[in-house]
C-alpha positions as CSV (number, residue, x, y, z in Angstrom):
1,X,65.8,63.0,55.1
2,X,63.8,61.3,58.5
3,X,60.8,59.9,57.4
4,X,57.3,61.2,58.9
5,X,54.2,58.8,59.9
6,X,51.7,61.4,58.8
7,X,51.2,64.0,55.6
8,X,49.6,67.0,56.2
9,X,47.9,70.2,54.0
10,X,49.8,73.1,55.1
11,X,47.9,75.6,53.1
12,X,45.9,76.1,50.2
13,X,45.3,78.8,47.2
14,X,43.3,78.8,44.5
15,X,42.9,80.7,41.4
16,X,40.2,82.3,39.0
17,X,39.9,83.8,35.6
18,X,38.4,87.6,36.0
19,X,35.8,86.7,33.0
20,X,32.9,85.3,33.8
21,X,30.1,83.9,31.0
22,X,27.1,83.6,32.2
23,X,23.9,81.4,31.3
24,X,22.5,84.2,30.3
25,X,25.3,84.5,27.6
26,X,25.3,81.0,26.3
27,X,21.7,81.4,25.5
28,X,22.4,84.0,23.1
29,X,24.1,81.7,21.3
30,X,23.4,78.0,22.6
31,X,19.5,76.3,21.5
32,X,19.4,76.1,25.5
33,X,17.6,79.2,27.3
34,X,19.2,80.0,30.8
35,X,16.7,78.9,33.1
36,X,17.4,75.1,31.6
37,X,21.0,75.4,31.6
38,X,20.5,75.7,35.8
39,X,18.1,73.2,36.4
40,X,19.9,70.3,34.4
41,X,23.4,71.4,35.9
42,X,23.0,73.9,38.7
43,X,25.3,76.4,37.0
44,X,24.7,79.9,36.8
45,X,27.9,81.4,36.2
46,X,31.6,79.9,34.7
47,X,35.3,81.3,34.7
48,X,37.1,81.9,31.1
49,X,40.5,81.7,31.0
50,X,42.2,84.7,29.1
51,X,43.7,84.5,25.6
52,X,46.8,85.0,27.0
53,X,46.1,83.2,30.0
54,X,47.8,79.4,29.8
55,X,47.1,76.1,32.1
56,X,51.0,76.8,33.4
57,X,49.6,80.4,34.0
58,X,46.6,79.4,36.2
59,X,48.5,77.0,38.0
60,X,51.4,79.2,38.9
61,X,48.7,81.9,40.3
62,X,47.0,78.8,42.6
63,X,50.9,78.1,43.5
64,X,52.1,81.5,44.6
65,X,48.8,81.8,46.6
66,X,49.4,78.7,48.6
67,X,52.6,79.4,49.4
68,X,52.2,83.1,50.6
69,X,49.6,81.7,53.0
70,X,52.6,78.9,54.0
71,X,55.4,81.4,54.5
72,X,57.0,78.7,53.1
73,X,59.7,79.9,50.2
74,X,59.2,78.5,46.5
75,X,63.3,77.8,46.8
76,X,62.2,75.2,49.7
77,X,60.2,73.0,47.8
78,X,60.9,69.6,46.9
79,X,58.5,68.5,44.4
80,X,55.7,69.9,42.3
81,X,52.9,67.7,41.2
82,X,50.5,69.2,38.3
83,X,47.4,67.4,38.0
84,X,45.7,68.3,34.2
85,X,44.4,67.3,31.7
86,X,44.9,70.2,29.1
87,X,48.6,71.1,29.2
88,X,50.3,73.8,28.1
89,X,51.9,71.4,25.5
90,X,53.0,67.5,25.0
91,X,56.4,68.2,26.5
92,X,58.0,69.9,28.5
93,X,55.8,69.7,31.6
94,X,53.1,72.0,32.4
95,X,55.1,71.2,35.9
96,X,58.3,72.3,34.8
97,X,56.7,75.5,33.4
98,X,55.3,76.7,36.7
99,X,58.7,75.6,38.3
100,X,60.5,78.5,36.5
101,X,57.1,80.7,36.9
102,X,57.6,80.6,40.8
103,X,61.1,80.1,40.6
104,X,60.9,76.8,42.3
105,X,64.4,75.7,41.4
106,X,65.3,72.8,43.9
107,X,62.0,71.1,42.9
108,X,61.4,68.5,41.0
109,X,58.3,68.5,38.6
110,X,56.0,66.2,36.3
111,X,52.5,66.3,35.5
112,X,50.0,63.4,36.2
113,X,46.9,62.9,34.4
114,X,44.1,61.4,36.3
115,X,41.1,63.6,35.0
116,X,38.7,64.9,37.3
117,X,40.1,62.8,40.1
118,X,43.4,64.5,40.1
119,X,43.9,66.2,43.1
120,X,43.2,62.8,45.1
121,X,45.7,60.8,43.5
122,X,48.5,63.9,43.5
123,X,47.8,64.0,47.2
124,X,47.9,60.2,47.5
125,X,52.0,60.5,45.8
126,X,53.0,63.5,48.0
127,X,51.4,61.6,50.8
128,X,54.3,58.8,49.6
129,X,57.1,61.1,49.6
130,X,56.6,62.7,52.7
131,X,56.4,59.4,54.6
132,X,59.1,57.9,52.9
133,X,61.3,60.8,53.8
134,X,62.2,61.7,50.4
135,X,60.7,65.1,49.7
136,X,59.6,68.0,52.9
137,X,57.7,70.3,51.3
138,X,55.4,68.8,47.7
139,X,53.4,71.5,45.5
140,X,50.2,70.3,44.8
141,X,48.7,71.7,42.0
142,X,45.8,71.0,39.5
143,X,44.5,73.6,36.7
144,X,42.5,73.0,33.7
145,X,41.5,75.5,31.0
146,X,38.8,73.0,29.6
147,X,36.7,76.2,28.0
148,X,39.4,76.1,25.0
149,X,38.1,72.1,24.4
150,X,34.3,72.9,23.7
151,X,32.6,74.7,21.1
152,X,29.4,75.8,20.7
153,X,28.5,73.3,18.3
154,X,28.6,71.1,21.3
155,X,26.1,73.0,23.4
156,X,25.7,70.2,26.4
157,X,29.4,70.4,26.6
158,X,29.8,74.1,26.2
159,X,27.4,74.7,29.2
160,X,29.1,72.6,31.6
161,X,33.0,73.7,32.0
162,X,35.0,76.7,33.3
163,X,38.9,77.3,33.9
164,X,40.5,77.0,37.2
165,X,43.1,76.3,39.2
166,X,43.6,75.1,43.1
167,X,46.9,73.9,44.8
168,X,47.7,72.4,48.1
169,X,51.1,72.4,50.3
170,X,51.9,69.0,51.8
171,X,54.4,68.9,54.6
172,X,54.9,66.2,57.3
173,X,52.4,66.5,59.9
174,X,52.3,65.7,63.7
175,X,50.5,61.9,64.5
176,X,46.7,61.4,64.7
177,X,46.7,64.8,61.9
178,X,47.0,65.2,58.6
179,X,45.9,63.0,55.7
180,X,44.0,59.8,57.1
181,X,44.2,57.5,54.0
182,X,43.8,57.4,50.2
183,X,41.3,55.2,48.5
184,X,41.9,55.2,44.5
185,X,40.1,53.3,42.3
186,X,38.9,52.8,38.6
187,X,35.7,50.5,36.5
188,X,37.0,48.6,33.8
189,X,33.8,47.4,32.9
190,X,32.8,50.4,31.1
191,X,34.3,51.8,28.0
192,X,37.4,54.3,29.0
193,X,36.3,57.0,26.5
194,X,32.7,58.0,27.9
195,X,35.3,61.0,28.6
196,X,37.9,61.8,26.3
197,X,39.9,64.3,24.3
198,X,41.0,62.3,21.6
199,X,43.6,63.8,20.4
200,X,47.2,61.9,20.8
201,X,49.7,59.7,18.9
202,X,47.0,57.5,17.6
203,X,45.2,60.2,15.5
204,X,48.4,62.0,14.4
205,X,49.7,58.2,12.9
206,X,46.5,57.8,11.3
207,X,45.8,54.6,14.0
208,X,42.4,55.4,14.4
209,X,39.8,56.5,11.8
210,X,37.8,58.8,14.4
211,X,39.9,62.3,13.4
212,X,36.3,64.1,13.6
213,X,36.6,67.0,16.6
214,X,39.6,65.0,17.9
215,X,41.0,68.2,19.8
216,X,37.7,68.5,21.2
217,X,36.1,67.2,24.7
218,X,33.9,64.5,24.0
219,X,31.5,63.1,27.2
220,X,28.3,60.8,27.2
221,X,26.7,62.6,29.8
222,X,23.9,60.3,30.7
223,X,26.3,56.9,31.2
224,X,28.9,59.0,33.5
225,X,25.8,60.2,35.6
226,X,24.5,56.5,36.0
227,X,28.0,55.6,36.4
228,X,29.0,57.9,39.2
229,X,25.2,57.9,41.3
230,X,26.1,54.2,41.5
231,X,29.8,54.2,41.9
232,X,30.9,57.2,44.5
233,X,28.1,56.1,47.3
234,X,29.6,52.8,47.6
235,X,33.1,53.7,47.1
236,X,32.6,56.0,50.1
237,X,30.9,53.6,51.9
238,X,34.0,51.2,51.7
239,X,36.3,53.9,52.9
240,X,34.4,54.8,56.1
241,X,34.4,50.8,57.1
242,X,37.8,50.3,56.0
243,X,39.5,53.0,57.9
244,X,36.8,53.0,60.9
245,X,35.3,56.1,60.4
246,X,31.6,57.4,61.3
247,X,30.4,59.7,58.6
248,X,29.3,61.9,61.8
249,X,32.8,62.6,62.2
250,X,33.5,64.4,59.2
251,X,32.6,67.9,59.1
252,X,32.5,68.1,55.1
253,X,32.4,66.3,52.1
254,X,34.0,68.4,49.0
255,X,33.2,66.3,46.2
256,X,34.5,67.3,42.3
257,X,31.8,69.9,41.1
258,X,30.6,67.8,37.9
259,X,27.1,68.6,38.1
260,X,24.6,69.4,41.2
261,X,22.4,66.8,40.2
262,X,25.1,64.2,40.9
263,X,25.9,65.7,44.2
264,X,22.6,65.7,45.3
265,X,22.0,62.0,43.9
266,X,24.8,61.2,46.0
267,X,23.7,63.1,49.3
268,X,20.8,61.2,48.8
269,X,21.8,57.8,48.9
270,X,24.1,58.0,51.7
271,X,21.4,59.8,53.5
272,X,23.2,63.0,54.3
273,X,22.2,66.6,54.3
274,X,23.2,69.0,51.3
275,X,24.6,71.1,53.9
276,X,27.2,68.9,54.4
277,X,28.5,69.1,50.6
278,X,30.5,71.8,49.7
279,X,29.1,73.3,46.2
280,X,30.7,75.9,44.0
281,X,29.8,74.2,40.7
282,X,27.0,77.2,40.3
283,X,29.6,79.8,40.1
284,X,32.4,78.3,38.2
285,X,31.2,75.6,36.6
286,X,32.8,72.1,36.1
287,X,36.4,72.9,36.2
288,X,37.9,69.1,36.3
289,X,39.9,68.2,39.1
290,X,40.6,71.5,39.9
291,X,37.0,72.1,41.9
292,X,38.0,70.3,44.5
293,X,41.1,71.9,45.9
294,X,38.8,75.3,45.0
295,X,36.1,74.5,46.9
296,X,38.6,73.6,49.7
297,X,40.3,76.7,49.6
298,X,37.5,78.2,50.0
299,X,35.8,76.5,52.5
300,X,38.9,77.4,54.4
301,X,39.1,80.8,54.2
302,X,35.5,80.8,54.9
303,X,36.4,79.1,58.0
304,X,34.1,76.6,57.4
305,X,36.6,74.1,58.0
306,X,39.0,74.9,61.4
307,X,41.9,73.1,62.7
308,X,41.5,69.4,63.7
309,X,38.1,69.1,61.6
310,X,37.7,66.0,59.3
311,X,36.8,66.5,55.8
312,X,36.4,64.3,53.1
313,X,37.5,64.9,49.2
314,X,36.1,62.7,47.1
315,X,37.0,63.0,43.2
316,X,35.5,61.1,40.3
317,X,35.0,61.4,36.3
318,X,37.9,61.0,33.3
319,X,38.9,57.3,33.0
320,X,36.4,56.3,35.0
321,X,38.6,56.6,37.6
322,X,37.8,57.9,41.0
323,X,39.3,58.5,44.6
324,X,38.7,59.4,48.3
325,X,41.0,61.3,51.1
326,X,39.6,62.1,55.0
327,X,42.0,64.3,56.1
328,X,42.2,66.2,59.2
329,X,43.2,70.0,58.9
């Protein structure tokens, strides 16, 4: 295959569960009543996956959507990509699931597990293999069904997450368009497992002594706040000066949907209007690395964002690991 200079997002789909819990159903149940539950994480309103309803099944839906908007045929894609962190199972690949669900059968698959930030480093890799000439068309997709890792007995938790899925369709794209750069990044000076579901090969060979709730999500929600007010500002600030760019240039900012308390600490610092920020986070809820390409989709068919508009996706959370794309529609 010729290689390309440039990457590009042909189209986008996302998908949402139909049922919807609402604050006003978790306080019902939760020691939280629904007017806190908003002002501590500017939800009102999260997606529930159904019982029958699987990560693979999410993911396909986001899939099929992006590609009917593409015209592009599953049968001409080279690669799928599935960012998540709750997979259908250990092997095979939530990937290779959704490959037979939308009958994908040239493609390549595997799954990559970056937590919230995802979707920034599955973009970063199909930004590789479209440059590189070795794949045309890459399925991005990231889906999480986080609901099914929080209980009630874990109220802070259980307020915080929905299920969701969003995908993205990379092509090559024509110079001075398309994807401007990837910044990726992670802090190694704070312990990994602020976020973690602790389940793995470690518990199940009695490694590790901590076997309480290890299939559950477990966060420490005031360190990851401190950690990300401090860390995303200045990561985005290094991205501007080292590819050149004026935050007056970009038209939006789609940051992962953690909690609108973190957005707006991070409006704040880099002195920029909420109006800027993309925010769906008070009808779906915290949906991983899935909000982003959500919230993009959206802001697309919106038309919030047109052709040749500079946006910026900036993900953050699970490993404290975190990442930035400008790309140009």
């Amino acid at each position: 295959m010729k290689s390309f200079k440039t990457a590009k997002i042909l189209s986008t789909g996302s998908y949402l569960p139909q049922r919807v819990r609402s604050n006003a159903e978790l306080a019902k149940v939760l020691d939280f009543d629904e007017d806190w539950i908003l002002s501590r994480t500017g939800i009102e309103t999260r997606r529930i996956a159904a019982e029958n309803e699987n990560t693979s099944d999410l993911a396909a839906n986001a899939a099929l959507a992006a590609l009917d908007k593409s015209g592009v045929k599953a049968l001409d894609i080279d690669l799928i990509i599935l960012a998540t962190i709750t997979p259908n199972r250990l092997l095979p690949s939530t990937a290779s699931i959704v490959r037979e669900k939308i009958g994908a059968f040239k493609a390549a698959a595997f799954d990559l597990n970056a937590a919230c930030s995802g979707f920034i480093f599955a973009l970063n890799i199909a930004e590789q293999f479209i440059q590189t000439g070795a794949a045309r068309y890459v399925l991005v997709i990231v889906a999480d069904t986080l609901t099914r890792f929080v209980t009630h007995a874990d109220p802070k938790n259980a307020v915080l997450f929905g299920d969701g899925a969003g995908a993205a369709l990379v092509c090559p794209g024509e110079e001075n368009t398309g994807i401007k750069g990837c910044m990726l990044g992670m802090d190694t000076q704070y312990p990994v497992d602020w976020l973690t579901i602790p389940l793995g090969a470690e518990f199940i060979n009695g490694i590790s002594d901590n076997n309480n709730n290890r299939s559950l999500f477990q966060m420490n929600g005031r360190e990851i706040f401190r950690w990300a007010v401090k860390t995303v500002p200045s990561a985005i600030q290094r991205y501007l000066e080292k590819y050149e760019i004026s935050p007056d240039d970009i038209k939006l900012i789609i940051p992962h949907q953690a909690n609108l308390r973190i957005i707006s600490a991070i409006a704040e610092k880099l002195n920029l209007p909420m109006d800027r920020f993309v925010v769906t986070i008070e009808r779906y809820g915290n949906t991983s690395a899935a909000s982003i390409p959500i919230a993009l989709d959206e802001a697309i068919d919106a038309g919030k964002l047109k052709p040749g508009d500079l946006f910026m996706l900036v993900g953050f959370g699970g490993g404290l690991a975190w990442g930035i794309s400008v790309i140009a529609l």
